[in-house]
C-alpha positions as CSV (number, residue, x, y, z in Angstrom):
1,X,60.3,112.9,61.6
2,X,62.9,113.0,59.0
3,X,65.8,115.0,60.0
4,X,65.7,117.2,63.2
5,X,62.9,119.9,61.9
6,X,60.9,121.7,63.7
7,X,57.3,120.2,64.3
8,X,55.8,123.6,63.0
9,X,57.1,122.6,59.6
10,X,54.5,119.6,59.8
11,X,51.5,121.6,60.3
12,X,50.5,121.4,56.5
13,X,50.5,117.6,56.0
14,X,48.7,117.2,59.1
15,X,44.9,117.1,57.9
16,X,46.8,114.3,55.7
17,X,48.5,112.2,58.1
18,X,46.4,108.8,59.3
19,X,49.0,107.4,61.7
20,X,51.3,108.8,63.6
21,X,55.0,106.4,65.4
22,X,55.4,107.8,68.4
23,X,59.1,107.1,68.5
24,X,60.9,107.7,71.7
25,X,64.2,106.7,73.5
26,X,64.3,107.3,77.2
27,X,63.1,108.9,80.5
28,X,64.8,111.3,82.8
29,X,64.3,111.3,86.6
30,X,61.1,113.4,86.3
31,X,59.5,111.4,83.5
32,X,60.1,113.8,80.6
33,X,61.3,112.3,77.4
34,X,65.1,113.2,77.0
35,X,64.9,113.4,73.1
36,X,62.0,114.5,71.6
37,X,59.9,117.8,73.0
38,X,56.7,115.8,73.2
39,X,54.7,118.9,74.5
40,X,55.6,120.7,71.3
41,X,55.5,118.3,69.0
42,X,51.9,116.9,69.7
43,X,50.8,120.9,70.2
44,X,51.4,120.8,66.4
45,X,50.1,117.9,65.7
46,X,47.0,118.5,67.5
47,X,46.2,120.6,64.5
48,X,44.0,119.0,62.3
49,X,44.8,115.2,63.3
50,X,42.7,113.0,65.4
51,X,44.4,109.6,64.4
52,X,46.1,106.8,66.2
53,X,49.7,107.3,68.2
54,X,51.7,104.1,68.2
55,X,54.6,104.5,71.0
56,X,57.6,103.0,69.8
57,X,60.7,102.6,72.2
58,X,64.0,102.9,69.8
59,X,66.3,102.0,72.5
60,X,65.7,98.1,72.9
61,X,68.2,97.4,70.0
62,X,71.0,99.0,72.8
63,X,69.9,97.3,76.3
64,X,67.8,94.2,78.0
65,X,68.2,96.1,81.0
66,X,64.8,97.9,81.0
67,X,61.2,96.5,80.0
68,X,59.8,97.6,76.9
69,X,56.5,97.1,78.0
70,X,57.1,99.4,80.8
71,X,59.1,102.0,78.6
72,X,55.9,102.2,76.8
73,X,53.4,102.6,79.2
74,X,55.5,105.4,80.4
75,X,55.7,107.4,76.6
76,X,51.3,106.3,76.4
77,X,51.1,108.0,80.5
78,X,53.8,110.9,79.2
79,X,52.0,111.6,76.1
80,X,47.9,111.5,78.0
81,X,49.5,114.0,80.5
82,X,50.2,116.3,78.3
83,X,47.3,116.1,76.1
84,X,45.5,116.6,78.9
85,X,47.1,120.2,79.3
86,X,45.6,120.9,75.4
87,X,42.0,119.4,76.8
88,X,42.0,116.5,74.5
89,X,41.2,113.2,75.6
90,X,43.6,110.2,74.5
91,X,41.6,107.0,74.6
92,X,43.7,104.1,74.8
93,X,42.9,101.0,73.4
94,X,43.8,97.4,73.6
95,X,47.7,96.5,73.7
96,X,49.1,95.3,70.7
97,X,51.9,93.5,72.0
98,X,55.0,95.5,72.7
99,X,52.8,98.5,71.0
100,X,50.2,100.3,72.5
101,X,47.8,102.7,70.5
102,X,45.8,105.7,71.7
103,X,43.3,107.6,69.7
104,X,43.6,111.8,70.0
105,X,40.4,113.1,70.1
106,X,39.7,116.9,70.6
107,X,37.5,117.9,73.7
108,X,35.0,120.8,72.6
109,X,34.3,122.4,75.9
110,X,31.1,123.7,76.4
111,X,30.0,126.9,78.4
């Protein structure tokens, strides 16, 4: 996002957008994402997208102290729980080095 918007101002592009950089920058003790409201954000973007997510850690350029690996799992795991609360599956496919991908794909329940 450029700026610090508000997701709701994305809702119009997002029958446009194709790919979408997860970008994220750290953890608190519960597992929630200290920068970015992730719940909100993909809410929003669960409009009319059903592209890729790319998770991409911002803080390695400050510290060797933590994996990136593992800071990315934990944004892929973040980011499946909470698409599980809007009943949309995230399938994740291979890992693509430090970068994982998962695919957002609406659940139609059925009666």
């Amino acid at each position: 996002m450029f700026a610090r918007h508000a997701p709701e101002d994305w809702a119009q592009i997002m029958l446009r957008v194709v790919h979408i950089h997860g970008k994220f920058y750290g953890f608190d003790e519960s597992g929630e994402e200290t920068s970015i409201d992730l719940a909100r954000v993909l809410e929003v973007f669960l409009e009319g997208y059903s592209g890729f997510l790319s998770s991409e850690w911002e803080r390695h350029a400050y510290t060797d102290a933590v994996s990136g690996f593992e800071m990315v799992e934990k944004h892929q795991q973040l980011c499946r729980t909470i698409l599980d609360r809007f009943h949309v599956t995230a399938q994740r496919s291979a890992s693509q080095g430090p970068r994982q991908f998962t695919r957002l794909k609406p659940v139609i329940a059925v009666p």
